[in-house]
C-alpha positions in Angstrom: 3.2 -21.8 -10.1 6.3 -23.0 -8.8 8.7 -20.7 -6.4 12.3 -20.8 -6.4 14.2 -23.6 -5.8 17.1 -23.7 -3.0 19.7 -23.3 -5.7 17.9 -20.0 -7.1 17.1 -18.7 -3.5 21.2 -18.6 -3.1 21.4 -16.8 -6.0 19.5 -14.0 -4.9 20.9 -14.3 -1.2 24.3 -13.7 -3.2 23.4 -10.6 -4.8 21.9 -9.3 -2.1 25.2 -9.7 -0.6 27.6 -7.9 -3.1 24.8 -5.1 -2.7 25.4 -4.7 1.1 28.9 -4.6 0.6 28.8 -0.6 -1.1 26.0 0.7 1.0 24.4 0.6 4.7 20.9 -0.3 3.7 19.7 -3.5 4.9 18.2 -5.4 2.2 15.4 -7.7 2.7 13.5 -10.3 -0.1 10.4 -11.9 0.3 8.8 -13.9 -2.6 4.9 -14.9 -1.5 3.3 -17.3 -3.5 -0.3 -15.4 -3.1 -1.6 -12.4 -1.1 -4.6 -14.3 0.0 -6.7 -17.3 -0.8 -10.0 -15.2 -1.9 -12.1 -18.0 -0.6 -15.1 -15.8 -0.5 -14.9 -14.6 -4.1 -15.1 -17.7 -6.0 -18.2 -18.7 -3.9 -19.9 -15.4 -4.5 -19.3 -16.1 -8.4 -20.6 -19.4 -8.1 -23.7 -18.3 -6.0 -24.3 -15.9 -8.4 -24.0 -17.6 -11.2 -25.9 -20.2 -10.4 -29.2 -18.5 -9.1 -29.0 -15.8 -12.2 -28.6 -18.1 -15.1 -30.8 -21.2 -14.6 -33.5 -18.9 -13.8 -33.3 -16.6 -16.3 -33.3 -19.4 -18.6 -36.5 -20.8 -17.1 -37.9 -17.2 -17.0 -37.5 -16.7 -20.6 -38.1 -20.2 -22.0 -40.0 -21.9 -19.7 -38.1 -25.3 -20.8 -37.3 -26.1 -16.4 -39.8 -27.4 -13.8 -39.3 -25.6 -10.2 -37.8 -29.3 -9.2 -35.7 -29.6 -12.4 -34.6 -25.4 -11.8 -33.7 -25.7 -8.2 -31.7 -29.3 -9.1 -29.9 -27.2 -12.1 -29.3 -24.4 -9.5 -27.5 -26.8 -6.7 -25.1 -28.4 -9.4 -24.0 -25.4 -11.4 -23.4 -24.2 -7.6 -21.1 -27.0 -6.7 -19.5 -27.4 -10.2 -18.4 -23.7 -10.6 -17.3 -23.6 -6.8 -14.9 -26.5 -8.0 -14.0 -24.7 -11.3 -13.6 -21.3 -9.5 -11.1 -22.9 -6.9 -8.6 -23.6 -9.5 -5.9 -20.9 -8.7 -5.3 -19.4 -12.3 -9.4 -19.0 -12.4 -9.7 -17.4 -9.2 -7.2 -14.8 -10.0 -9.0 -13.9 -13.2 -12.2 -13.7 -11.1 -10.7 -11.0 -8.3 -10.5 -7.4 -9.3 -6.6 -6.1 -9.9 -7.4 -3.2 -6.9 -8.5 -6.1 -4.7 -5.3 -8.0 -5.5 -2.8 -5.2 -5.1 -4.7 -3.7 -2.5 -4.3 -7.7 -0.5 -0.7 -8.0 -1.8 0.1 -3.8 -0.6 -1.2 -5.3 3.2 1.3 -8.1 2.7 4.5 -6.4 1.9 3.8 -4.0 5.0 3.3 -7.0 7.2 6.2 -8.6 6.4 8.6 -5.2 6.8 7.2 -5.7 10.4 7.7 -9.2 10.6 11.6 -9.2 9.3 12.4 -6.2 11.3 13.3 -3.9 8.8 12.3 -1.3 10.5 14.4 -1.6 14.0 18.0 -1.5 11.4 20.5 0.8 12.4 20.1 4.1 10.6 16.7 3.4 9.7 18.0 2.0 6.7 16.3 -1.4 6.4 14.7 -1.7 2.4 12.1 -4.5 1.5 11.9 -5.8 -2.0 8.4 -7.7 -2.1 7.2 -10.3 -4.8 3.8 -11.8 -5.1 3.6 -14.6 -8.0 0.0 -14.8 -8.0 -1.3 -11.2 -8.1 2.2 -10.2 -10.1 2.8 -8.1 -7.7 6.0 -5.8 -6.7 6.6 -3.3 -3.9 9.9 -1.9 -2.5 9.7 -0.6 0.5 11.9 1.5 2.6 12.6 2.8 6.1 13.3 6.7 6.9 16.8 6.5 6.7 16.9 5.7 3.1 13.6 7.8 2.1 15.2 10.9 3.4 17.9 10.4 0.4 16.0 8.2 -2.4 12.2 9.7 -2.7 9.6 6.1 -3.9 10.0 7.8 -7.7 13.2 6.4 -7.5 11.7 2.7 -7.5 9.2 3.0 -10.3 10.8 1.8 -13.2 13.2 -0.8 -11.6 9.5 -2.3 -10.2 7.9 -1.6 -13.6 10.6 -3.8 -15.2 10.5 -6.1 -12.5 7.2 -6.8 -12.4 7.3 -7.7 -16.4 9.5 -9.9 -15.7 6.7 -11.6 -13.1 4.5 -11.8 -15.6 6.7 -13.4 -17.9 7.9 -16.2 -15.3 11.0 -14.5 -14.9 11.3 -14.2 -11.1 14.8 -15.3 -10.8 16.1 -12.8 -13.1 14.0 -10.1 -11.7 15.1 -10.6 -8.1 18.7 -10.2 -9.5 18.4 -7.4 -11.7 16.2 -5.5 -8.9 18.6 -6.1 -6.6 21.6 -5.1 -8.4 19.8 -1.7 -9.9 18.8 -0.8 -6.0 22.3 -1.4 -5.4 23.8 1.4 -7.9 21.5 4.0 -6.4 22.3 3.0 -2.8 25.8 3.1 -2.7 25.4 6.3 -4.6 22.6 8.1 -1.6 23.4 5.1 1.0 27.3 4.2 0.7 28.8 2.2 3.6 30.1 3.9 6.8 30.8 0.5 8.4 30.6 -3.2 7.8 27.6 -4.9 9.7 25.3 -7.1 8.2 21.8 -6.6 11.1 19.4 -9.0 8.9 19.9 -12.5 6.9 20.1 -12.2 3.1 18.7 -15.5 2.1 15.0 -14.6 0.3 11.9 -15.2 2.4 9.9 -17.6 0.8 5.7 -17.8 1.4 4.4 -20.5 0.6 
């Protein structure tokens, strides 16, 4: 799953840029590749996997040896930890609460981490993309809660998040962007030019 490339990333440091220009809020963009690796997940699938199935074969059929069932045990373990690994398997294997709930953590972390919360105003704003778990979250400090309740975000990160799933990041980023703007200049216009945080995207690799 690639991310974006340089050229792309200026795209969406542009558009976050004609954004700022009509309202106060400081927008931020972070693009994570994955929430977390889930390394514990694929090796409770394989363990369990591999203890169930050889032996309820063996139970029911009688066809294994102990020797032959523990030996059919240790390489089903070490071929389905390899299989499981494979990132587009491992995300199949993790419940979706599991993943949002990782991805959630993640967006709040990084609000912290880019400061969006020591802006001027209280107006910093967080627009959060995980490729793996398709996950989207704006986020916003008090200064633009007080005038936008989070109902205001749901279907500009419905539609983003489609367009996630469908390999569209790109596109999403810029169409988020630019339908946050309209409602910010709207309930957040611009009182004075300052621009407190960089607009280039955050990229996680």
């Amino acid at each position: 799953m690639a991310l974006l490339t340089e050229h792309e990333q200026r795209k969406v440091a542009e558009a976050i840029a004609r954004v700022e220009r009509d309202t106060d809020a400081e927008l931020v963009t972070v693009l994570a590749a994955r929430a977390d690796d889930y390394a514990y997940i694929p090796l409770l699938w394989a363990s369990l996997l591999a203890l169930v199935v050889p032996g309820i074969v063996h139970y029911l059929t009688g066809w294994l040896t102990m020797h032959s069932l523990l030996l059919v045990q240790w390489v089903s373990f070490v071929l389905l930890c390899l299989v499981f690994r494979l990132p587009k398997v491992t995300t199949h294997l993790i419940p979706r609460h599991v993943r949002h709930w990782r991805a959630s953590n993640l967006a709040r972390r990084q609000f912290l981490e880019q400061n969006l919360h020591h802006t001027v105003g209280s107006t910093g704003m967080l627009i959060f993309v995980c490729e793996a778990e398709r996950y989207v979250e704006i986020l916003v400090d008090e200064g633009i809660s007080k005038r936008l309740d989070n109902k205001s975000w749901d279907s500009i990160v419905a539609a983003f998040t489609e367009q996630v799933r469908q390999g569209q990041t790109l596109q999403g980023f810029v169409t988020c962007i630019e339908a946050c703007g309209e409602l910010l200049k709207v309930h957040v216009p611009v009182t004075q030019v300052r621009n407190e945080l960089p607009n280039r995207l955050v990229v996680l690799g």
